[in-house]
N, C-alpha and C positions, 0 to 999 in steps of 0.2 A: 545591528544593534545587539549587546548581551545586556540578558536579563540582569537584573539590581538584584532579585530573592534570591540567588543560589546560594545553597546551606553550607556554610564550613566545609573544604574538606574537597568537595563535588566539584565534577568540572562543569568550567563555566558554560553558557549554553549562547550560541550567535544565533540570532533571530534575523534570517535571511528572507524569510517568506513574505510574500508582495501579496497583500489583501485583494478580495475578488472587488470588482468595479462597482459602484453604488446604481451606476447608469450602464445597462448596453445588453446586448441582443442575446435572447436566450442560449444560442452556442456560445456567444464569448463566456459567459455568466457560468455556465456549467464550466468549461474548459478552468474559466480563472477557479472555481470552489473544486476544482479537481485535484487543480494546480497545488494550491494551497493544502490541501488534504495532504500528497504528498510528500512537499516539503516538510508536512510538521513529523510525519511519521519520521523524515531521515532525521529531525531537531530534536524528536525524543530518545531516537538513538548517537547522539554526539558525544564524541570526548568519553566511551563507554569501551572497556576493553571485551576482547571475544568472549572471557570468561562471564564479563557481567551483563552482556549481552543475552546470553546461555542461562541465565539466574532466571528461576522460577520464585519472584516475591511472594506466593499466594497457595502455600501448597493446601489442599493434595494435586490443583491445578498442575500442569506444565506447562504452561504457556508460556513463553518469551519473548525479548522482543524482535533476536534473531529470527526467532517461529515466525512472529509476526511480517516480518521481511519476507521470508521464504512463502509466506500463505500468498500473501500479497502482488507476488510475483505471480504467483499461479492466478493468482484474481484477473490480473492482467491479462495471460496468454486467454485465458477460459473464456474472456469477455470481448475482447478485441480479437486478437488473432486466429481462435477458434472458431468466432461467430461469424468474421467478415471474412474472412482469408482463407487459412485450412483448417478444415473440422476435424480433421484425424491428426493436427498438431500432437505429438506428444506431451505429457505432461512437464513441468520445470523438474519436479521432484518425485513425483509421484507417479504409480502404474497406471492410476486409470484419474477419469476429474473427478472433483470434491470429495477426493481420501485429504482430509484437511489434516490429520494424522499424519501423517508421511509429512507434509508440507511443516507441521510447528515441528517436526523432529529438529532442533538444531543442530545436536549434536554432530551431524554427518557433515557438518559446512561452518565455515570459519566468515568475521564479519565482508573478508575481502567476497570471497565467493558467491554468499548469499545477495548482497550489495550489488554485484555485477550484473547475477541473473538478473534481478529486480529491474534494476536502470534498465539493463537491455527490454526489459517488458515495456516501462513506463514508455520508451524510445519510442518501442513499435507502433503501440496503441496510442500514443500522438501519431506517428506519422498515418493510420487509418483512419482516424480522426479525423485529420487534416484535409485527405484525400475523397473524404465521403461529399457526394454533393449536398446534403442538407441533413440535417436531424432524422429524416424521415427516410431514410436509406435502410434498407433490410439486410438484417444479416439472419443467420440459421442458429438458433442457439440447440446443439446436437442431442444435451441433455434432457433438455426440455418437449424435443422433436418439435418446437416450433420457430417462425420466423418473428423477429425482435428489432425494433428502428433503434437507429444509434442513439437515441434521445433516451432509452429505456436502459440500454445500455449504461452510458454516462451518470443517469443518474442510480443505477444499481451498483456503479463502482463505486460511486461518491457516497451512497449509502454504508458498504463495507469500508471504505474508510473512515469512515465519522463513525461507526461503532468502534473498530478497531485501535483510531486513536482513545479514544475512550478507556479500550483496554491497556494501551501503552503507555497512558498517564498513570496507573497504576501500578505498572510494571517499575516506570522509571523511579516514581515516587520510594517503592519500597525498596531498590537497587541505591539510591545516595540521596536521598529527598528532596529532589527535585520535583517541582511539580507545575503544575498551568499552563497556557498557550496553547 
């Protein structure tokens, strides 16, 4: 579906995203509001060139929505693949975790590059997901020095998505006025 409101001018926006279930079991339910989280982040970045990707709407902020790809990515390795798999994962962009600095820098990465890291994170942390035998599965969160079920997990990503779309709706808005969903 494309949205009817887009402003003069702005490119149009395809509304891809499949709504989380009204009915079903606390994993589907988080997995679909995760789901959906995701996709809108890539929705608020469509039909957007590198440059306006890179565009800080809010200054003396920098935040973009590039940044916002690139943070996000790191969200994923930090919370999935760090917590359940290898703790001494490297960072995506960054020397050590949460220099979220290093992560909104856009400027070092173009929408292909950022986009790819990203996906490949969203990929892994499904496929961990997938493979955990229940919500209640421990991982190590390194930072923290404690151990974290994948239910705390899931909804600690889904949390920084849903603020950071947040952020993105304001990013986009001031980039071509687009705005909502």
């Amino acid at each position: 579906m494309t949205t009817d409101d887009t402003p003069s001018g702005a490119a149009p926006i395809t509304d891809d995203r499949v709504g989380p279930p009204s009915f079903g079991t606390e994993r589907e339910t988080l997995r679909a509001f995760l789901d959906f989280h995701r996709r809108t982040l890539a929705m608020k970045c469509q039909g957007l060139t590198d440059e306006e990707l890179r565009r800080a709407s809010s200054p003396p902020s920098t935040l973009t929505l590039l940044g916002l790809v690139r943070h996000l990515a790191e969200v994923e390795r930090t919370w999935f693949r760090r917590v359940f798999e290898d703790h001494d994962a490297p960072m995506v962009w960054s020397d050590k975790p949460a220099d979220f600095q290093a992560a909104y820098d856009a400027s070092r990465s173009s929408r292909a590059e950022a986009f790819a890291a990203w996906e490949a994170e969203v990929e892994q942390s499904r496929r961990i997901e997938a493979a955990a035998d229940s919500l209640d599965a421990a991982g190590y969160q390194p930072r923290w020095e404690e151990e974290v079920s994948l239910r705390m997990v899931m909804v600690h990503v889904l949390l920084e998505y849903g603020r950071h779309n947040g952020h993105a709706d304001f990013l986009r808005e001031g980039i071509d006025g687009v705005v909502g969903a």
